[in-house]
C-alpha positions in Angstrom: 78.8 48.4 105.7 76.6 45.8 103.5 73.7 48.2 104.6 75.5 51.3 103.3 76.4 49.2 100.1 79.8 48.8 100.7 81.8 46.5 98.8 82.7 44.0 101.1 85.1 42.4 98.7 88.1 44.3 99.9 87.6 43.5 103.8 87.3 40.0 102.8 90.2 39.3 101.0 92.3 41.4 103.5 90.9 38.9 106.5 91.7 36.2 104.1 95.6 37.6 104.2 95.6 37.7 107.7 94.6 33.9 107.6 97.2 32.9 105.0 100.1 34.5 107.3 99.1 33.1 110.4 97.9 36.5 112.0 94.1 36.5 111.9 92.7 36.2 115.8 89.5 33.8 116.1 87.2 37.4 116.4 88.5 38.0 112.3 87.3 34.1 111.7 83.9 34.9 112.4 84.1 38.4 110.7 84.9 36.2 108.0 82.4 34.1 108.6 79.5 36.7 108.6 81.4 38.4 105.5 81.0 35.1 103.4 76.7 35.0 104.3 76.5 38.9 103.7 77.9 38.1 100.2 75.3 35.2 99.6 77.8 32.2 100.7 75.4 30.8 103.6 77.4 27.5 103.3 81.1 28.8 103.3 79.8 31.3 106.3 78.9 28.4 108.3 81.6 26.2 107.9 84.1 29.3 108.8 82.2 29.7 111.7 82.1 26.1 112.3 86.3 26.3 112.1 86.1 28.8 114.8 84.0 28.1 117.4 85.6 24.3 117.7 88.3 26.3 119.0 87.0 29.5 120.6 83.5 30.1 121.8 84.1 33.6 123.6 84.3 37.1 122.2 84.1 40.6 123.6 82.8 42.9 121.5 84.2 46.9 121.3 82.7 48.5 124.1 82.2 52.8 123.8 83.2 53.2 127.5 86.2 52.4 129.5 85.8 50.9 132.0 82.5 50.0 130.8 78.9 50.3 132.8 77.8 46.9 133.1 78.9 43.7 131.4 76.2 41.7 129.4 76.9 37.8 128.5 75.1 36.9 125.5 74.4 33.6 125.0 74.4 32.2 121.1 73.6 29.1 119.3 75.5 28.3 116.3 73.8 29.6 113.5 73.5 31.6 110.6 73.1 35.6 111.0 69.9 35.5 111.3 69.7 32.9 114.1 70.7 35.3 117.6 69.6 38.3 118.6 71.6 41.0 117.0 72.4 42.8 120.2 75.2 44.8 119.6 72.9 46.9 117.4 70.7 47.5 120.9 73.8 48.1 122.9 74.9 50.9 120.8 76.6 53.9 122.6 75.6 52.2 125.6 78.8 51.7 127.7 77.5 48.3 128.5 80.6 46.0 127.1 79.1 42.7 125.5 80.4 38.8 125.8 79.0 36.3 123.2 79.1 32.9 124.3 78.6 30.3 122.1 76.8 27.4 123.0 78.4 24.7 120.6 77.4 20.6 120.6 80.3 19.2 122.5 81.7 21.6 124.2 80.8 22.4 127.8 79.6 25.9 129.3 82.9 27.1 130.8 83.5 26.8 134.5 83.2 29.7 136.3 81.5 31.4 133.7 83.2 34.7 132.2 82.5 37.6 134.9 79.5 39.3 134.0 76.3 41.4 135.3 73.8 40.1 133.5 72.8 37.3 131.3 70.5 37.3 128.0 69.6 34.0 126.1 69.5 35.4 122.0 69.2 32.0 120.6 66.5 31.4 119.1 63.3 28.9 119.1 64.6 26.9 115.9 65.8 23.5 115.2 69.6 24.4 114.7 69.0 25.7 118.6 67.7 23.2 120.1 70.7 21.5 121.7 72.3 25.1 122.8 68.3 25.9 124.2 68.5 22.5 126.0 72.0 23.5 127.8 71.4 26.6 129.0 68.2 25.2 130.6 69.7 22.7 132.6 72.4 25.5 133.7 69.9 28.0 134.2 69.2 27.2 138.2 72.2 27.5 139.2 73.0 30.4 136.9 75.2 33.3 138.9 73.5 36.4 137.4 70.0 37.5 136.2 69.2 35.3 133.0 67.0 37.0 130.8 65.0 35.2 128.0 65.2 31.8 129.7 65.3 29.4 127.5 62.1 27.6 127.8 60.2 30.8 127.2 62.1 31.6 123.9 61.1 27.9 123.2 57.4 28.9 122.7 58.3 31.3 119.5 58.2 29.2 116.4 55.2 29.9 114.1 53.1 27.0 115.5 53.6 27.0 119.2 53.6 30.9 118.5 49.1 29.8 117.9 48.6 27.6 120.6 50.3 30.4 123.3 48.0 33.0 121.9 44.7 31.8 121.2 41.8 33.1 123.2 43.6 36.8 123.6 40.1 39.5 123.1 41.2 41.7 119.8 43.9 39.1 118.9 43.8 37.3 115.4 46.6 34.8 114.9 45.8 32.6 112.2 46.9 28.4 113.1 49.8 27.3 111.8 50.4 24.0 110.8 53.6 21.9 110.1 52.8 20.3 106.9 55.5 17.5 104.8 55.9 17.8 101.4 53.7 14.4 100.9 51.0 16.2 102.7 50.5 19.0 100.5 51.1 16.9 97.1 48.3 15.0 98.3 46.4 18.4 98.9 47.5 19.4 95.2 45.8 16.5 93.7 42.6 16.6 95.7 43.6 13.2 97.8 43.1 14.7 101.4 41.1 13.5 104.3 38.6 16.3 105.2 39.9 15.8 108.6 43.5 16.3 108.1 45.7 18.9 109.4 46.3 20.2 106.0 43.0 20.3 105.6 42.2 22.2 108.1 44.9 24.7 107.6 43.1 25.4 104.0 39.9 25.7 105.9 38.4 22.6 104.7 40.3 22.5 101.3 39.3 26.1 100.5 42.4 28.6 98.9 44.4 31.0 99.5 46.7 29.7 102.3 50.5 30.8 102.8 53.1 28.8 103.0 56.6 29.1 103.5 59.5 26.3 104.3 59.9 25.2 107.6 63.0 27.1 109.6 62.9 30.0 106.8 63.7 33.4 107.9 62.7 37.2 105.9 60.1 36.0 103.8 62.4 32.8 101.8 59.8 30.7 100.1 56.9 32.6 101.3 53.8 32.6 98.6 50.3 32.6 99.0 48.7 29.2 96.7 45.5 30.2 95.2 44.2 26.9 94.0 45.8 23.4 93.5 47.5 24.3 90.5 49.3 27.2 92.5 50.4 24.3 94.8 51.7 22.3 93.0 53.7 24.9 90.9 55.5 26.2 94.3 56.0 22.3 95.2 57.7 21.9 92.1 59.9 25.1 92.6 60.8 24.1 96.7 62.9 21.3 97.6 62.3 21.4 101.2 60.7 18.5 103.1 58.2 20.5 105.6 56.6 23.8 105.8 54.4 26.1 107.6 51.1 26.3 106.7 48.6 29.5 107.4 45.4 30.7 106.3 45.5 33.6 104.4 44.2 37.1 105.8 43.7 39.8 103.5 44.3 43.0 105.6 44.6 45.8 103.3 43.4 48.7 104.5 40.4 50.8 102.7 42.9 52.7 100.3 44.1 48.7 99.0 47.5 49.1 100.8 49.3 46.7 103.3 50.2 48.2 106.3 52.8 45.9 108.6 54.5 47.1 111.6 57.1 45.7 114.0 56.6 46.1 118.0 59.2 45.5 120.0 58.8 44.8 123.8 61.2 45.7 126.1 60.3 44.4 130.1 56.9 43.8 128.7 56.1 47.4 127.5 55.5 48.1 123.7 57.6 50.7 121.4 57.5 51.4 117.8 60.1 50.0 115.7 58.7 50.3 111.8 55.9 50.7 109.4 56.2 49.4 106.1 53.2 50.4 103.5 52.9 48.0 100.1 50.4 47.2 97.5 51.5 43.8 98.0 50.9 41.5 101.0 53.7 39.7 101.4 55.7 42.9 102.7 58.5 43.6 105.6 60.1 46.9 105.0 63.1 46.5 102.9 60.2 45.6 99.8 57.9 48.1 100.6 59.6 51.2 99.1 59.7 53.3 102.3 62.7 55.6 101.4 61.3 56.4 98.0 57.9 57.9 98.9 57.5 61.0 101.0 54.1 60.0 101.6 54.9 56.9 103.3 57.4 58.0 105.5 55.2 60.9 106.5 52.8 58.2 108.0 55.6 56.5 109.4 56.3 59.4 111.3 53.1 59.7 112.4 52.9 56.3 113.7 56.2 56.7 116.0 55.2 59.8 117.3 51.7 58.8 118.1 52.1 55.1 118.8 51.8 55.8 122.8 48.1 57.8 122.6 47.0 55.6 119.2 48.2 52.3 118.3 49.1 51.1 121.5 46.3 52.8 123.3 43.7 50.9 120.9 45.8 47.4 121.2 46.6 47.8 125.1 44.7 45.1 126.4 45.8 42.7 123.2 49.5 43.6 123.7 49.5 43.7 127.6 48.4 39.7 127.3 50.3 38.9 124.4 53.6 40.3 126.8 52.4 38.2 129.5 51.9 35.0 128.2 55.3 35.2 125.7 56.8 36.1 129.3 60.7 37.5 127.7 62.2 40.3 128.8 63.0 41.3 125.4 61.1 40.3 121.9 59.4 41.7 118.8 56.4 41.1 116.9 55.6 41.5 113.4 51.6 42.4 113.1 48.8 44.6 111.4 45.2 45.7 111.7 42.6 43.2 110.5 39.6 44.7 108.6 37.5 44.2 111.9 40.2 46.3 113.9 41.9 43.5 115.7 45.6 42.4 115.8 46.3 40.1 113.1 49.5 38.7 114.7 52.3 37.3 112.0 55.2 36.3 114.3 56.3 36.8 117.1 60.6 36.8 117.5 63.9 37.3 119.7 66.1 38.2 117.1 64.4 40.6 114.7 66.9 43.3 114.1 65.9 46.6 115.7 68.4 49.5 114.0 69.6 52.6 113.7 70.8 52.2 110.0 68.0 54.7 107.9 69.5 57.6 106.4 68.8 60.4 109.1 68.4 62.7 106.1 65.5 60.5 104.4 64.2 59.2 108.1 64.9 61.8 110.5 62.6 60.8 112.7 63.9 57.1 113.4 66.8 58.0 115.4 64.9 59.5 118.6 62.5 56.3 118.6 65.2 53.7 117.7 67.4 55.7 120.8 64.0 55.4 123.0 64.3 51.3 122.3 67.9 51.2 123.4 68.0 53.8 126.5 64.3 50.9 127.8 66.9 47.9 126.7 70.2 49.1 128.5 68.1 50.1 131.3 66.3 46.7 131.5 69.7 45.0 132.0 70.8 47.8 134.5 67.9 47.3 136.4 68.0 43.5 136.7 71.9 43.3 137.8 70.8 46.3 140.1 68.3 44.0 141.5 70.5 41.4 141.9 73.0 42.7 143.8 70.4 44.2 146.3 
């Protein structure tokens, strides 16, 4: 609905009703909750969704088939919308009915765990995680059912530890990231760094452009590119965050002077096409990049899907066949481009990406079929595994 533009007003205050009278179920709560962040209240989201889960932690979402083909336990961290996996978008038309299970501080997993096929961790490698991660991972031996995404492979994700896992891949470029505190970079800003400091090193030796963003943001918040000092200490002045992620910069426009950014997403270690967004400006994921109003765009975007298999990831394969095996999930995306030498410039690498089937058929008629492709590999990953573990 907030895709479509839908006032989401209405819903709200009819929930809100249902709350006042004493007739609202826990699964309207977090409705509520996820209402209140779609309407730019992160805080009020995530203290209704704090009032739930102290009470509930379980929720079935509808299922399209009765009795369903397989049951899929998700397991969730608390955490805003962006935090888990949004797999009910993968599990569309599936038949495969889904369980969330929140992972709250406090709160033990439930004994026996809800009846289910097939497990998926779709937490996320950040800090509000961490204690759900840690859980899971000391369940995870004795778990009854394939777990997918253990959690100490989802743990390798975040934007530095992302560097360290990939370095040394042949036609890879991922730039080091560097966790950087606020003190660090005003020193940087008035020219009072060490020349062998990390944040020295991230600005390769005190030498600008470098990105930054805040530690822990999510779709591009506080993202900039400093040019010079001044340009630091500007965005310093603007940001009241303690820590941030530090990157050198990579210009990787392509001969015409336009950005070209795609997402992969991997599914049992095998690449499909998700987007291509096309910008004049760097700093671009595809709701900024003007895709539905240029025919021209989505023309190459069409042209990416269809040929992805024979082109793109024929020319990455041995880049993308390495980068699968050492992230080692059953399911992620990655967010990249093509450096000016040819290589993979690698930005992030992610569980929880959103992979839809939202686009206007009409404007993107050619999204559907590839988005479906995704789903049909994803629901029969999961089929495959329970298979597998039934013998």
């Amino acid at each position: 609905m907030a895709f479509d533009g839908v006032d989401l007003r209405p819903l709200r205050d009819q929930i809100m009703a249902k709350i006042a009278d004493g007739t609202a179920d826990a699964g309207e709560g977090l409705d509520l909750s996820l209402i209140a962040q779609l309407l730019g209240d992160k805080p009020t989201g995530l203290a209704l969704q704090a009032e739930v889960l102290a009470f509930h932690q379980l929720f079935r979402s509808p299922c399209s088939a009765e009795p369903p083909t397989l049951r899929v336990l998700a397991l969730a961290a608390a955490m805003d919308m962006g935090g888990n996996t949004p797999i009910e978008f993968l599990l569309e038309h599936s038949g495969i009915e889904l369980l969330t299970l929140y992972v709250v501080d406090g709160v033990e997993l439930p004994a026996p765990l809800p009846d289910h096929d097939v497990a998926i961790v779709i937490a996320s490698d950040s800090e509000e995680c961490r204690d759900a991660l840690r859980k899971i991972e000391g369940a995870a031996p004795h778990w009854p059912r394939p777990l997918l995404n253990p959690p100490h492979r989802v743990g390798n994700l975040d934007r530095d530890k992302l560097h360290r896992l990939l370095h040394g891949i042949a036609g890879l470029d991922i730039p080091a990231t560097e966790i950087v505190t606020r003190l660090q970079l005003s020193d940087l800003a008035g020219d009072l760094v060490p020349p062998d400091s990390a944040v020295a090193d991230v600005a390769a030796g005190r030498q600008f452009p470098f990105i930054i963003r805040p530690r822990g943001s999510h779709a591009g918040t506080g993202l900039a590119k400093v040019n010079d000092r001044a340009g630091l200490g500007s965005y310093l002045s603007e940001r009241p965050e303690l820590e941030f992620f530090a990157t050198r910069f990579v210009d990787y426009a392509s001969a015409d002077g336009l950005f070209r950014k795609y997402r992969i997403v991997f599914v049992d270690g095998n690449p499909y096409a998700c987007h291509m967004a096309i910008a004049a400006r760097w700093d671009i994921w595809y709701l900024n990049a003007g895709m539905a109003s240029s025919d021209g765009k989505r023309a190459e975007e069409a042209g990416f899907m269809q040929s992805f298999d024979s082109g793109f990831a024929m020319r990455h394969r041995h880049a993308l066949a390495a980068m699968a095996e050492r992230i080692g999930l059953d399911y992620f995306t990655v967010d990249c481009a093509e450096n000016k030498g040819g290589e993979l410039l690698i930005f992030e690498a992610d569980n929880t990406a959103v992979v839809h089937n939202m686009d206007s058929p009409d404007l993107f008629p050619y999204k559907a079929p590839q988005m479906r492709k995704i789903f049909e590999a994803f629901a029969g990953m999961l089929s495959r595994h329970a298979r597998a573990a039934r013998g």
